[in-house]
C-alpha positions in Angstrom: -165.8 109.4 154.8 -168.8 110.2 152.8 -169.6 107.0 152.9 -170.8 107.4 156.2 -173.2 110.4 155.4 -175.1 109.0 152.6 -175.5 105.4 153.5 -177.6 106.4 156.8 -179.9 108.7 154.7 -180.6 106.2 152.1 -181.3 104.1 154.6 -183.5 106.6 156.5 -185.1 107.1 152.8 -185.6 103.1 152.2 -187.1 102.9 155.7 -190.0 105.3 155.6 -190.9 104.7 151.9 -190.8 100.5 152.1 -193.0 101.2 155.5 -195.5 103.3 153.3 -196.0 101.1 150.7 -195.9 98.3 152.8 -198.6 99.6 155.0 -200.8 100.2 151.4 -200.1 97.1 150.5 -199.1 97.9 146.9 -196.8 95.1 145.7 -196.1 96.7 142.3 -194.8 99.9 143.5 -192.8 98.2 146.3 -190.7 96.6 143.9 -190.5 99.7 141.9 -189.0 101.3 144.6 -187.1 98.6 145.8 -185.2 98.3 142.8 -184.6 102.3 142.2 -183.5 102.4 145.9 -180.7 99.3 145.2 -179.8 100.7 141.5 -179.3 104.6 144.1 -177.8 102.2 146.4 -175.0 101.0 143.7 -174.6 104.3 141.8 -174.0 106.2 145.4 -171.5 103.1 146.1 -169.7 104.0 142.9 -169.5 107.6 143.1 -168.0 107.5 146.8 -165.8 105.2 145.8 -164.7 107.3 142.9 -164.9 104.8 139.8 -165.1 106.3 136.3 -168.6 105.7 135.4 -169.5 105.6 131.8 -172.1 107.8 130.5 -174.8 107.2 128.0 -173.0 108.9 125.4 -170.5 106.3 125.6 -172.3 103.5 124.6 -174.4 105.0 121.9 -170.3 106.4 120.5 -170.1 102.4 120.7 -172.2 101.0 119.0 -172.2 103.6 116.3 -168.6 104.0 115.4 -167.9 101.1 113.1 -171.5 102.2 111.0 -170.1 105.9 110.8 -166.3 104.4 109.9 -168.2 102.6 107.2 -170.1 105.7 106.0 -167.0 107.7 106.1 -164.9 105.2 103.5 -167.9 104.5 101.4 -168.0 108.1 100.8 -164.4 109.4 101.1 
């Protein structure tokens, strides 16, 4: 059901800002905001849906583990 309350503001949001810079014809920031307003777009999607979205903790816990396993038996 929330669905239905954010999608209509986005919109509402996507509407009045593409108008703006469309009017200023400013290309660059179009696309700017164009691309933050489908990367809301998709992040909104996933929250209402509830999927587990990984932070950026989680990646940098990643890529780090097997150098700090490494550490740990070099040195233990």
């Amino acid at each position: 059901m929330d669905i239905l309350l954010y999608f209509p503001i986005l919109f509402i949001i996507f509407y009045f800002g593409f108008r703006s810079y469309k009017r200023n014809n400013d290309k660059i920031a179009l696309l700017v905001f164009s691309l933050l307003m489908a990367f809301n777009v998709a992040i909104t999607l996933l929250h209402v849906l509830e999927v587990s979205i990984p932070t950026p903790l989680d990646f940098i816990t990643f890529v780090y583990k097997p150098f700090n396993n490494f550490l740990y038996s070099l040195f233990s």
